[in-house]
C-alpha positions in Angstrom: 23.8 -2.4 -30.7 20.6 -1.9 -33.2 17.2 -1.6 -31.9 16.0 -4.8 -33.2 14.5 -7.7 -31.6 17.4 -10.0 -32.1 19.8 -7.4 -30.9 17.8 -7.3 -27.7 17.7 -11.0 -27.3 21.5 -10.8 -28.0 22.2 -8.0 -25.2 20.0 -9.7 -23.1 21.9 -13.3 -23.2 25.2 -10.8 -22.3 23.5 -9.4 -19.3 22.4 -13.1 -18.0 18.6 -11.4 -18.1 16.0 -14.2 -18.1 13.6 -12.4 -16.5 12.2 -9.9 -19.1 8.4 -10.6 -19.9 6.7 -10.2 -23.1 5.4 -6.3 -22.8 8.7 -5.3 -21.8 10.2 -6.5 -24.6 7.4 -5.4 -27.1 7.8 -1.6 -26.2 12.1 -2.1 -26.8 11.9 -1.5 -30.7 9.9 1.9 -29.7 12.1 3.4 -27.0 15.2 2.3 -28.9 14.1 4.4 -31.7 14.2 7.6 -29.7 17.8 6.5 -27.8 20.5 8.8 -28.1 23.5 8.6 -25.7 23.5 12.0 -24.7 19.9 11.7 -23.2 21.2 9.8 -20.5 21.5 12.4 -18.5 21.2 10.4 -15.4 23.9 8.2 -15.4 26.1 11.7 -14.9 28.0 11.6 -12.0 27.1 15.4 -11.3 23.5 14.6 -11.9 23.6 11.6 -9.7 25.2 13.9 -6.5 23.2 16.6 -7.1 20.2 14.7 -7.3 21.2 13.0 -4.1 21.6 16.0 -2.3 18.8 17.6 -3.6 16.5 14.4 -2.0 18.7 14.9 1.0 20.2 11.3 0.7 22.8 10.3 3.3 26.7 10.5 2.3 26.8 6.1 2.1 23.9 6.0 -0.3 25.0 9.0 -2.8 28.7 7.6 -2.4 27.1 4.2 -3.4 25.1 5.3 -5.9 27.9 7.0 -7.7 30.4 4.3 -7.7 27.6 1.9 -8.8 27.8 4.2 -12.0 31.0 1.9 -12.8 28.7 -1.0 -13.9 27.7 0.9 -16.9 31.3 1.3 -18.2 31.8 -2.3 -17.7 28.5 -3.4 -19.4 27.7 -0.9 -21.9 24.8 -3.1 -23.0 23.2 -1.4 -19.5 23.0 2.1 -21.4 20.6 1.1 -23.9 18.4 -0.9 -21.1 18.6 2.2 -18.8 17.0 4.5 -21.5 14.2 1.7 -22.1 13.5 2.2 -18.4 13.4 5.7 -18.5 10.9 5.6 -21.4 8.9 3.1 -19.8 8.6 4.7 -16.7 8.3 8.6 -17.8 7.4 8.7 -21.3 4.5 5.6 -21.4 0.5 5.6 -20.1 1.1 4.0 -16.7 -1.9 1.6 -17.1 -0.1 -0.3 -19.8 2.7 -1.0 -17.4 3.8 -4.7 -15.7 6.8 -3.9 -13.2 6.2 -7.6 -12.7 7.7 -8.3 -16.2 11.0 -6.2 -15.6 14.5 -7.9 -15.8 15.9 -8.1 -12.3 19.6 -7.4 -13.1 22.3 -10.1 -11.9 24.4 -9.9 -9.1 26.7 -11.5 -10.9 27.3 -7.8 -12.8 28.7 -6.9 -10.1 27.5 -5.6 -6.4 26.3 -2.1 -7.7 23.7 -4.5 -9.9 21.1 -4.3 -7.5 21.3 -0.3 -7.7 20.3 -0.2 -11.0 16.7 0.7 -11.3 17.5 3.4 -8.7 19.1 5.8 -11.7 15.8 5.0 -13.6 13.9 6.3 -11.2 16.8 9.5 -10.4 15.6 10.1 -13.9 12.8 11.6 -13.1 13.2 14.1 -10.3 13.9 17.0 -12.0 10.8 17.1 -14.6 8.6 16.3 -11.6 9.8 18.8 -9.1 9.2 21.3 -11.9 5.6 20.1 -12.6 4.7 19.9 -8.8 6.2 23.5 -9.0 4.4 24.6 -11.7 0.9 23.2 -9.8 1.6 25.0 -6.8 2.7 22.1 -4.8 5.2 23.3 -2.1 9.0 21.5 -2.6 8.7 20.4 0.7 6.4 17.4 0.2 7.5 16.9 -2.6 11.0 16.0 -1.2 9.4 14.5 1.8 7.4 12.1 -1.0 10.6 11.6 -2.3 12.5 10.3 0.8 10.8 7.1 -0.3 13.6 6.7 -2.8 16.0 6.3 0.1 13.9 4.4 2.3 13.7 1.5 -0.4 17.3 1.7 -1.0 17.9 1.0 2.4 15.1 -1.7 2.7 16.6 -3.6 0.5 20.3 -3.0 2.4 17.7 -4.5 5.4 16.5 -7.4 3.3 19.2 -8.7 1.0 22.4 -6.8 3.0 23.2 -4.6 0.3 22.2 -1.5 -0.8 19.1 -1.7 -4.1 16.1 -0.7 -5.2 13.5 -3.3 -6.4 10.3 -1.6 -5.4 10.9 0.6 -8.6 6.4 -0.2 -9.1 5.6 1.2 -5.8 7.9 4.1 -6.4 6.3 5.0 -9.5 3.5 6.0 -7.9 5.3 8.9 -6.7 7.1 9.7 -9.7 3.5 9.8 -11.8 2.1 11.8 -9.0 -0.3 9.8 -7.9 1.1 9.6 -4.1 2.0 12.3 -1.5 3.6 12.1 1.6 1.6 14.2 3.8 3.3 14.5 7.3 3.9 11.1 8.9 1.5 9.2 6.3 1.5 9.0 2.6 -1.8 9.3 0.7 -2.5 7.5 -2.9 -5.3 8.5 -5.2 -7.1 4.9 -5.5 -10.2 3.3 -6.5 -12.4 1.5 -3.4 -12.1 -2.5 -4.8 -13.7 -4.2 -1.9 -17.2 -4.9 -2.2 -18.7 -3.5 0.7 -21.4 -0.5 0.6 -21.3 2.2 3.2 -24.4 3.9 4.1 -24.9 7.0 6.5 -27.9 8.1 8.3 -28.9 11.9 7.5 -30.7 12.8 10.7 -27.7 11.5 13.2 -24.9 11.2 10.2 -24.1 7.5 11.7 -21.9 5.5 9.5 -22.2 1.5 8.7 -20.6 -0.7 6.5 -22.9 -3.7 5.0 -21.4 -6.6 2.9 -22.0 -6.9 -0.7 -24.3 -9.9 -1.3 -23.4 -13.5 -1.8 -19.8 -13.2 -0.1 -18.8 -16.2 2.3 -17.9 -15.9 5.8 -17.1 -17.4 8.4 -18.5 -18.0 12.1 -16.0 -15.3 13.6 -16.8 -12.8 10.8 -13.8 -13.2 8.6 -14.0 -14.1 4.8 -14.4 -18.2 4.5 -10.5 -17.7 2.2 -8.8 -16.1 5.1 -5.6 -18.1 6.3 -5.1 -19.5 3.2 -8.3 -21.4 3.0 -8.8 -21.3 -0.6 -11.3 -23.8 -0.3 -13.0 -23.9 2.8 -16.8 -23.9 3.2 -18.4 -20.7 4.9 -20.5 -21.0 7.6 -22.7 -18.2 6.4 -23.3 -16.2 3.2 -23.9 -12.3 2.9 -27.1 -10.5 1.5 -27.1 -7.4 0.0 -31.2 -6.9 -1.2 -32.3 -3.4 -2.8 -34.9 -5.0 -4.4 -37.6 -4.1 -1.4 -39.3 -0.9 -2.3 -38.0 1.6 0.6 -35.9 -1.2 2.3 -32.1 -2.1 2.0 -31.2 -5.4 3.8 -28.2 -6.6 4.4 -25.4 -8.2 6.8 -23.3 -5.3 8.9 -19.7 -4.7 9.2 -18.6 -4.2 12.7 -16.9 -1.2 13.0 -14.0 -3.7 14.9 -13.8 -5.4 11.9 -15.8 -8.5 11.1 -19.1 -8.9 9.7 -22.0 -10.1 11.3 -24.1 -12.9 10.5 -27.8 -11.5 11.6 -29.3 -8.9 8.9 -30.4 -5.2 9.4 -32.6 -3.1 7.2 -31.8 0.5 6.3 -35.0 2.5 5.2 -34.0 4.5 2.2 -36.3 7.5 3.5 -33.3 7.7 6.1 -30.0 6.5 5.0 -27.7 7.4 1.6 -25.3 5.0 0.2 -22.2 7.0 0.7 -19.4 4.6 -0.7 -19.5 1.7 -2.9 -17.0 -0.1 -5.2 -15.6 1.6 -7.8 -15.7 5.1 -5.9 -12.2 7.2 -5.7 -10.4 7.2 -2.6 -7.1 7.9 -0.8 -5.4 5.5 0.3 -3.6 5.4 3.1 0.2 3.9 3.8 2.3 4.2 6.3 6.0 4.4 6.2 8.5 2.6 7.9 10.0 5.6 9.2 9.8 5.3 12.8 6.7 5.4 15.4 3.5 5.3 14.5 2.7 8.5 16.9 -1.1 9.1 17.3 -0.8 13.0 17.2 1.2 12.8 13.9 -1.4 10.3 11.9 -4.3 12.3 12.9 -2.2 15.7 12.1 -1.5 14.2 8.7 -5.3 12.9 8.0 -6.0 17.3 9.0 -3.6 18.3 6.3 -4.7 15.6 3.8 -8.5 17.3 3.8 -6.9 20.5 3.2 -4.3 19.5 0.2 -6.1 17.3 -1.8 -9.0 19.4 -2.8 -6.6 22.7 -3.2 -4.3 21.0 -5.3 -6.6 18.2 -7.0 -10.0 20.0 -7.2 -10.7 18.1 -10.3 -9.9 14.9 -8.5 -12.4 14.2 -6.0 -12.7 11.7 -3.1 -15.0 10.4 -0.8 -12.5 8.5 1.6 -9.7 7.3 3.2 -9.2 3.8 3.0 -6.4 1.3 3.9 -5.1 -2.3 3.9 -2.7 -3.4 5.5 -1.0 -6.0 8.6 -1.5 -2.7 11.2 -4.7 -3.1 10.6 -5.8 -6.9 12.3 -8.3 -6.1 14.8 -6.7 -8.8 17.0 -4.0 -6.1 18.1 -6.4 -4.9 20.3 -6.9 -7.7 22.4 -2.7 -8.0 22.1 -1.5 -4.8 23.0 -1.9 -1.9 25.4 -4.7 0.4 24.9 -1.4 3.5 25.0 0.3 1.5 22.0 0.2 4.0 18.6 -1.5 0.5 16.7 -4.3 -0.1 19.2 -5.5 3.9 19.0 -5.1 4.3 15.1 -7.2 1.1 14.9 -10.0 2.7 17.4 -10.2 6.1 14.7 -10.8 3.7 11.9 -13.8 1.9 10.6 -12.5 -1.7 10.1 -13.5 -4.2 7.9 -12.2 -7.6 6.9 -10.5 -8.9 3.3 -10.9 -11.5 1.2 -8.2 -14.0 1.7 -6.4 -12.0 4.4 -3.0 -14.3 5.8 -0.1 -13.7 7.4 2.3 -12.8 5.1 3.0 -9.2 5.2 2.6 -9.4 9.1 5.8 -11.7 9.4 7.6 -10.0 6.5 7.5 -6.5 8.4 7.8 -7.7 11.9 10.4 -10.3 11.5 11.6 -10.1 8.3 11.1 -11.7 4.2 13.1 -15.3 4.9 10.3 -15.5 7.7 7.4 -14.6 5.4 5.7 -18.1 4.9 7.1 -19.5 8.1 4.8 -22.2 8.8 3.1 -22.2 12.2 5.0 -25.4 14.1 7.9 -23.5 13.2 7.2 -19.9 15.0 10.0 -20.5 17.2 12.6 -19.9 14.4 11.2 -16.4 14.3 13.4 -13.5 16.0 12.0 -12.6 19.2 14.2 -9.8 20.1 11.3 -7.1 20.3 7.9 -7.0 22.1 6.0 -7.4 19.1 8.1 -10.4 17.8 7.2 -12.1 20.9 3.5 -11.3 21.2 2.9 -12.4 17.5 4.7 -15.6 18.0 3.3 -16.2 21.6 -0.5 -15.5 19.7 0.7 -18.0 16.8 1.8 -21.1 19.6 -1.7 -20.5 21.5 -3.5 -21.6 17.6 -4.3 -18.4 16.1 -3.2 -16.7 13.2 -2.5 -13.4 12.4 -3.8 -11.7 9.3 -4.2 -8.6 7.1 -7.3 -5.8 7.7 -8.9 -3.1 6.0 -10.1 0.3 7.4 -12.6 3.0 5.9 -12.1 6.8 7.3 -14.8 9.5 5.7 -13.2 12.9 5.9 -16.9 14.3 7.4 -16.0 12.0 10.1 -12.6 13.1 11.4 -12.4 13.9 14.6 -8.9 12.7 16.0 -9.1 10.5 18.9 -12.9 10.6 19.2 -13.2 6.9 18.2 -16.5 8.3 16.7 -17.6 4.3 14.7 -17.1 2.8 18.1 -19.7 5.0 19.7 -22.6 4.2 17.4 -26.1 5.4 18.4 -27.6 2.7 19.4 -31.2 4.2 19.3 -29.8 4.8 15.1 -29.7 1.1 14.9 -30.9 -1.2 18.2 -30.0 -4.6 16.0 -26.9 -3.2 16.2 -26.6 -3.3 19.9 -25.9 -6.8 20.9 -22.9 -7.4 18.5 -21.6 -3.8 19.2 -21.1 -4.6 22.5 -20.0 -8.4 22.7 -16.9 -7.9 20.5 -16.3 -11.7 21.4 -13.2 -13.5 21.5 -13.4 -15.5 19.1 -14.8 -12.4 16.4 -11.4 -10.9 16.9 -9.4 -14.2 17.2 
């Protein structure tokens, strides 16, 4: 097969791919230039279970790996599409990437199909052990950031019932280096896209969160597009005004999580902006690898402060940040005070975002076929667990469930302090009466 256009629509009609977007197959002429079959390293068998043992895979995921290395015999059309991968992935500026726009191989290749993009990422383990080497990095994060590779092999064993990788765009975050696993969390280097300013006091170093100006909300604090409506009217619209000399006016976030509709005013003789859009941050994921436990997360966010800046120095920060389903404000009302949710929520400063739903919240508590389960339908949902039941028990009493965000400054930590729920009221007194009512129907 030649490296031209035609022969790639020609290979592609083979393989049953449909799915390949225009930038992928506008970079094929330039990585099929540089192929050469004994660059394909990876799709060794001794590679693939050394790799494996390197990462610390289990036995039934390097076994599967490696007999999924039969495909490529039987479709040698997959050789040529492996190394476009491989260049893609390792050898191309990451901003001109769309993982969106890569072919999903067929099952109808056979059932080691969906294990294809897993040796395309295998690819690269041995040139970025070496360069976290080289920069000092200890191996042992790196494998621990690595055990991601396994976890999304089995994910998809979880989702689909078979083992396969599809998250290969999340993954390459780890494989450019842009993501550590730093105990129980993983940390990303991000830029802050919500349009909310953060301001600290210098005298008392009190943190608060005002929304940018113009944004629509709604009478419990949550964005007017939340719950998928795209086109509902808000019942209020935020103010951000800088334009008063010495002033800065504007609506506050509560540190619960929802914004507020009556105005404060910072004087600028007194407060610093501290964090605005645009600004570099960490953010913040958490695995599915077991408990959330409180010790762990706030050990993590310790060891975080300390690796960044030694490793990164040229790569500054100013926060942690986070979005995410954990993150709904109404757990709080839901669950326990001792559950691991309801105290990593309490450490956090929350905040809402723009047309926040459902979605992720069903897909990781009961699973993707029940991501856009409809609300008269909640009783189709599993309710083997506790959670499974208090989500749909919340959904058949008329409320919804959505997605939150979270701010975290590093000057700030102090593990189970809870320090933006104790703000100084004599910092702010407009803050007062919202602090305390956290009402119903603000967190509902």
């Amino acid at each position: 097969m030649k490296n031209s256009t035609n022969d790639l629509e020609q290979a592609l009609a083979a393989l049953n791919l449909t799915s390949a977007g225009e930038s992928w197959r506008k970079s094929w002429p330039a990585s099929q230039a540089l192929f050469d079959p004994g660059k394909l390293f990876f799709l060794n068998p001794e590679f693939v279970a050394d790799t494996c043992r390197t990462l610390g895979m289990a036995a039934d995921v390097r076994d599967a790996l490696i007999r999924a290395l039969d495909i490529f015999n039987r479709h040698p059309e997959l050789h040529r599409l492996a190394w476009h991968g491989h260049v893609l992935l390792f050898q191309t500026p990451g901003d001109t990437l769309r993982f969106d726009e890569w072919p999903r191989i067929p099952r109808e290749l056979g059932e080691s199909a969906t294990l294809f993009y897993a040796f395309v990422v295998l690819s690269g383990v041995p040139a970025l052990l070496k360069k976290q080497r080289d920069l000092g990095i200890p191996e042992s994060i790196t494998l621990d950031t690595l055990s991601d590779i396994e976890l999304w092999i089995k994910e998809h064993r979880n989702q689909y019932g078979i083992l396969g990788l599809d998250a290969i765009g999340w993954l390459y975050n780890h494989m450019s280096g842009r993501l550590f696993k730093i105990g129980r969390l993983q940390f990303r280097f991000e830029v802050w896209d919500y349009d909310l300013h953060a301001f600290r006091r210098r005298q008392s170093r009190q943190a608060i969160l005002l929304a940018g100006d113009k944004m629509p909300f709604r009478e419990d604090g949550q964005f007017a597009d939340a719950d998928g409506a795209a086109d509902a009217a808000p019942a209020w619209v935020s103010i951000f005004d800088t334009s008063r000399a010495g002033v800065i006016r504007g609506h506050p976030i509560a540190p619960e999580g929802h914004a507020r509709p009556n105005t404060v005013e910072l004087a600028r003789a007194e407060w610093d902006e501290i964090f605005k859009k645009g600004d570099p941050a960490l953010g913040v994921h958490i695995p599915a690898t077991g408990p959330m436990s409180h010790q762990e997360c706030g050990e993590s966010f310790r060891q975080a402060c300390r690796f960044f800046p030694a490793h990164f120095p040229d790569r500054p920060w100013k926060a942690f940040t986070c979005t995410s389903w954990l993150l709904d404000p109404q757990f709080e009302r839901q669950l326990p005070e001792s559950s691991n949710i309801v105290r990593f929520l309490g450490e956090m400063y929350l905040h809402p975002v723009p047309k926040a739903n459902a979605r992720q919240t069903y897909q990781r508590v009961f699973g993707p076929a029940f991501e856009s389960l409809p609300m008269e339908r909640m009783d189709e949902a599993p309710q083997t667990t506790s959670l499974q039941r208090i989500l749909v028990q919340h959904v058949k009493a008329g409320k919804r469930w959505r997605m939150g965000g979270c701010v975290l400054f590093p000057e700030d930590l102090d593990w189970r302090a809870q320090v933006y729920r104790k703000v100084l009221r004599a910092d702010l007194p407009d803050l007062s009466a919202y602090i305390e009512k956290r009402s119903s129907d603000a967190l509902g």
